[in-house]
N, C-alpha and C positions, 0 to 999 in steps of 0.2 A: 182813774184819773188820766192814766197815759190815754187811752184810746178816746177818750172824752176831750181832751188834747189834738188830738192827732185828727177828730170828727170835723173841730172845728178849721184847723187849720189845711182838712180838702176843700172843706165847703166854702171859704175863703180864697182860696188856690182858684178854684171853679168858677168864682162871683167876680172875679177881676176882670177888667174889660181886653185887658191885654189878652189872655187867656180864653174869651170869649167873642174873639174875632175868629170869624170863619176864615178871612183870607191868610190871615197868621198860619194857620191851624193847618188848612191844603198847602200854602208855600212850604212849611215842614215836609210833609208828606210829600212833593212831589223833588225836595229837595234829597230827602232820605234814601228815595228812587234812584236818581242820578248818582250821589254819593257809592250807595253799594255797587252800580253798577263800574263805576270807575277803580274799585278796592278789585272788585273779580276781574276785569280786564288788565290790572296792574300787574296782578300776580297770575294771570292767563288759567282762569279757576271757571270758566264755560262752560264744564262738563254738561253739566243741566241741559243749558240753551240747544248746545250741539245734538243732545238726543232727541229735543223737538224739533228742532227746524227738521231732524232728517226726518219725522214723520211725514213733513209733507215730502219731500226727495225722493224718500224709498216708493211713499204711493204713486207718485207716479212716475215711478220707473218698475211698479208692480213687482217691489222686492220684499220679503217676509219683514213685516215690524216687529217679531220679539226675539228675533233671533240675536246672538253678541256682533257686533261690527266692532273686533279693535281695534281699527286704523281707523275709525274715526270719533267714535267716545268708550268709556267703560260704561258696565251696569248693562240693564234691559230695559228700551221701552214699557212704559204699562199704562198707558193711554190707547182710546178706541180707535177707529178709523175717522172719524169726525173731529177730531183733532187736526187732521191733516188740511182742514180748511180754517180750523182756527187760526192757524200758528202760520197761517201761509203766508197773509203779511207782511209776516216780518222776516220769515225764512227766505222771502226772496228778493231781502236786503242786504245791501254789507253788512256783516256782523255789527261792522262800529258804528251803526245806524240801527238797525233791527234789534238789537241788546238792549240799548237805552229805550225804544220806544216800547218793547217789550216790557219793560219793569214800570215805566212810567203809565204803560194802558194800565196794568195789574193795581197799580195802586190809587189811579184815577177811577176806576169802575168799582171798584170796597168802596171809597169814601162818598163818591156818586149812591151806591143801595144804600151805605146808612144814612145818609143825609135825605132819602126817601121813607126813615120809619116812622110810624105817626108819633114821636115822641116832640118837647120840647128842643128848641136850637140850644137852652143850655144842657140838654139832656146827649143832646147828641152833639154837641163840641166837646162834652165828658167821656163818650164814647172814644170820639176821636185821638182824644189825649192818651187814655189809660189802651188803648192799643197801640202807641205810637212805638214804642221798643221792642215788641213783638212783630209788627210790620217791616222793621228791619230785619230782624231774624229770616224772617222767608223772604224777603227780597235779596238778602245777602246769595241765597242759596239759588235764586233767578227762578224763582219757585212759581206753577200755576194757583198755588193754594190761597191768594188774595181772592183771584178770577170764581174760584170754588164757592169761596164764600160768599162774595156779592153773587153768585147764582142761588144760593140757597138762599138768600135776605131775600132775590127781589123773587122770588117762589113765594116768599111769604106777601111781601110789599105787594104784588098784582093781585094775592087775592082779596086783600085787605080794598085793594081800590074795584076791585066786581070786575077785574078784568083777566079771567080765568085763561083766556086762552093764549097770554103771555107767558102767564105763571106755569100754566102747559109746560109751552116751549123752554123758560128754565130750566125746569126740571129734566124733561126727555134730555134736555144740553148735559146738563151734570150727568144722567147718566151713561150715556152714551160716551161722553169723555171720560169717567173716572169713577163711575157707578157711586158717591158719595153725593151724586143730587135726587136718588130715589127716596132720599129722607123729606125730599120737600112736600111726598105725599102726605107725610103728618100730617099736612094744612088742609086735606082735602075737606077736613067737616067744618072746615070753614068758611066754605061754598057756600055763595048763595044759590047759584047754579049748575050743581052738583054733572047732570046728563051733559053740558057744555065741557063741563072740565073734562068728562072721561072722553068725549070722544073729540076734545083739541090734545086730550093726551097719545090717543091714535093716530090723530092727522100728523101729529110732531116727529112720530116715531121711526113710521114709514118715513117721511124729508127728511129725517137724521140719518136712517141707514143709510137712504138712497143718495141720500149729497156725493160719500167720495166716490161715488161709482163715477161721478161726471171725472175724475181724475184718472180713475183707473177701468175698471172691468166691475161688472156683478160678479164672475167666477170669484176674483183677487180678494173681492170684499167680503162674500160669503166664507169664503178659505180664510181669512183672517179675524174676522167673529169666532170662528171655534180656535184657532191661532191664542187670540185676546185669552179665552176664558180657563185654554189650560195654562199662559202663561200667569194668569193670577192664582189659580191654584197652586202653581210652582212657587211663587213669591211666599204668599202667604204662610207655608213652611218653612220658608227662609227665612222668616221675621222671627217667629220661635226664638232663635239661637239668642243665648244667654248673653253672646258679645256683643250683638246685632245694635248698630244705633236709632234701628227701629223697634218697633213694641212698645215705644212710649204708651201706657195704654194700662188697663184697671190690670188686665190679667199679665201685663210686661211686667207691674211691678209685682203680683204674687210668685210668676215664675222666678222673678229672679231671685226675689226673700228667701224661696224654695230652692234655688240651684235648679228646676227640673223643669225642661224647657217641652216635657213629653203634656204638662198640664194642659189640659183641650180649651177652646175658647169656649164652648157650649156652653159650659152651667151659667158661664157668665151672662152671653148673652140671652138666656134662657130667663134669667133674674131683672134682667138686664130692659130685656123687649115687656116683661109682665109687669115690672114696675113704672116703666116710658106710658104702657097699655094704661094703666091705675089714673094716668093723669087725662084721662077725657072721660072719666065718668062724671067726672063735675059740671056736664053739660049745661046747668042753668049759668056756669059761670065763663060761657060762650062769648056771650054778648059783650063781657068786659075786654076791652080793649088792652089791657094791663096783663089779663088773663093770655090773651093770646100773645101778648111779645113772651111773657114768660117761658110761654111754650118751644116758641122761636130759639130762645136760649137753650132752653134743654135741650131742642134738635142737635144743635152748635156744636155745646159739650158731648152731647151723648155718641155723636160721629166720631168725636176723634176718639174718646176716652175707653171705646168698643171698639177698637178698630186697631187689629195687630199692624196696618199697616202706616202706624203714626209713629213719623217722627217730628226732632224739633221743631223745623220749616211748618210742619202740619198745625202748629197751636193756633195761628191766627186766625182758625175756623174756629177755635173751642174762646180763643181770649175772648172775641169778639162778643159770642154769648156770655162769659163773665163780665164783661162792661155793661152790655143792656139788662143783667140780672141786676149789676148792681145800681144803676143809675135807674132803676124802676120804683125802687124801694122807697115804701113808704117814711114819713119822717116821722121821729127823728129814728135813722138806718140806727137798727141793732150794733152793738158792738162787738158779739161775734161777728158778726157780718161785715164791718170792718175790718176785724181781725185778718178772715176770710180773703178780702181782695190785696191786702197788705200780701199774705200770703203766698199769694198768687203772685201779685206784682217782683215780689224776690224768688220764687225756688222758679215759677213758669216764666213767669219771664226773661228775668236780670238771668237765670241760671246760664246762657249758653253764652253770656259777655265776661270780660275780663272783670266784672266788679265783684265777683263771684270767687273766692278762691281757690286756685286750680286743683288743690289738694281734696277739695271738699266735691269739687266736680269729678274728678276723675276717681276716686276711693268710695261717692256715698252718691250722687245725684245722677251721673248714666250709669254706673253696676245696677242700681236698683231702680230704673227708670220713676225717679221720684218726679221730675217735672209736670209728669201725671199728676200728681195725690194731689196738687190745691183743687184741679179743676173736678175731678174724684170727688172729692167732700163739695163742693159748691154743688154740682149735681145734684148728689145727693139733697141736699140744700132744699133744693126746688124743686124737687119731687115733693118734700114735706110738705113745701107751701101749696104747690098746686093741689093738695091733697087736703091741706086745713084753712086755708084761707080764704077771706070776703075777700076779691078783688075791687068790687067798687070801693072799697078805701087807698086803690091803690090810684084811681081817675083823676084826682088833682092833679098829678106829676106829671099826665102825658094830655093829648089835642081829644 
């Protein structure tokens, strides 16, 4: 009766015209942008920004990007050399300029790729919403991880539209910045022009290496790819540790249940990549367009959820795929599956805000890297389906 309650009163929430204005919906979102940016500049909480901008600075002054600079942030870069043309922009603005446009491009480019998925506009102003407090999470943090995932959405979105040799370049972009866009290859067999994609995935690859060399040197840049790859082998150990506020992630929370931070990633994603693999053998059910956003979302979650190096800032790649899991759903939506986003929406999301009580965060929800498990079981979720399900029951809901 609660959740039979609680069905009627989103789909209510959702059908309201106020709630179903797009420009309501972005005015939030680019207001939420500015907001956090002004909370980090009040209390001079930069860190972040400071390590990107210097990617471009260091490259071209051709100084090592993963080494520590403490005189001018903490932590290590762990961004490619092709970032140094990202971020340039705005790295070669006043901060009190480049900060704010910084936060505002990240959150104008998310809701730009979803408002390109072939779902309904009520489908995807619901998107919009149930990631709206997660969006602030990583924007508080002046995080790339918006940017991430609009490049895995429109990985997906260009192939959906036959236009391979964008969805290319997304992807080569993700990986070359943060190796977290190699997932957009999932979509490959959803080519219709399968021999175009591979080799705009070569033309992209070479232009991405080749880009920061125009800043610096080929030596600089070749010397900094092997640079890159031990410093993420170095990280990745680091995440392990029991304290660590990363490892949000399937195997963060066994290690930490366990105390034993020695537990390897492998089986995991060994289980992990063979169950992801189970969901295209349903090849006749290609063609359904419901079928392939589903997939889209399993990418979402499965990056962050496999991925030692996820923390809080990191959800807005996995919530994101929780919103189009959920708003795909046939009616009337299971009540698990209510259950499920209710879920989500308190321990993943709400967990890192004050509504949360800080006893319960600090004693039971970062010890045990719980903010994982909703997106954990949803996953899981959609593996089942993509494995049992007709999708053409799911084609009313979407274009």
């Amino acid at each position: 009766m609660i959740l039979n309650s609680i069905n009627k009163k989103i789909t209510s929430f959702f059908n309201l015209s106020f709630f179903n204005n797009r420009i309501i919906i972005i005015s939030l979102w680019l207001l939420i942008a500015l907001l956090s940016v002004l909370v980090k500049l009040d209390i001079n909480d930069i860190n972040n920004y400071k390590i990107f901008k210097n990617v471009y600075f260091h490259t071209i002054d051709k100084l090592p990007l993963y080494k520590e600079y403490p005189l001018e942030y903490f932590d290590h870069n762990h961004y490619g050399p092709i970032f140094s043309i990202v971020i340039a922009p705005f790295a070669m603005l006043p901060d009190y300029v480049g900060i704010p446009l910084w936060s505002l491009f990240n959150a104008v480019i998310l809701a730009w790729a979803i408002t390109q998925l072939p779902l309904k506009a009520t489908q995807i102003n619901a998107i919009l919403w149930i990631c709206l407090h997660e969006l602030l999470t990583t924007l508080l943090g002046l995080q790339f991880n918006p940017l991430m995932t609009a490049i895995i959405i429109f990985s997906f979105v260009y192939i959906e539209k036959a236009k391979d040799f964008w969805s290319a370049f997304f992807i080569v972009l993700g990986v070359f910045v943060k190796l977290y866009g190699i997932v957009g290859l999932a979509f490959f067999f959803f080519s219709k022009n399968k021999i175009k994609f591979i080799l705009s995935l070569i033309f992209w690859s070479i232009v991405m290496f080749c880009l920061p060399i125009l800043l610096s040197s080929p030596e600089y840049i070749i010397q900094t790819y092997k640079e890159w790859f031990e410093r993420l082998v170095e990280k990745n150990n680091e995440n392990a540790g029991l304290n660590s506020y990363q490892d949000i992630s399937l195997m963060g929370i066994v290690r930490r249940f366990f105390q034993d931070s020695s537990i390897s990633n492998l089986p995991f994603l060994i289980v992990g990549v063979f169950l992801f693999g189970l969901q295209y053998l349903r090849i006749k059910e290609y063609k359904e367009v419901s079928y392939r956003l589903m997939l889209l979302a399993s990418v979402l979650i499965f990056t962050v959820i496999f991925s030692s190096g996820s923390e809080s800032p990191t959800y807005i790649i996995a919530f994101v795929g929780v919103a189009i899991w959920f708003v795909i759903q046939p009616k009337p939506i299971s009540k698990f599956y209510i259950a499920l986003l209710i879920f989500a929406l308190i321990l993943t999301s709400l967990s890192p805000s004050d509504l949360i009580p800080k006893y319960l965060k600090d004693n039971f929800i970062r010890p045990y890297a719980l903010k994982a498990l909703p997106c954990v079981l949803i996953w899981f979720a959609i593996v089942y389906e993509m494995l049992r399900n007709k999708f053409k029951n799911y084609n009313s809901i979407t274009h």
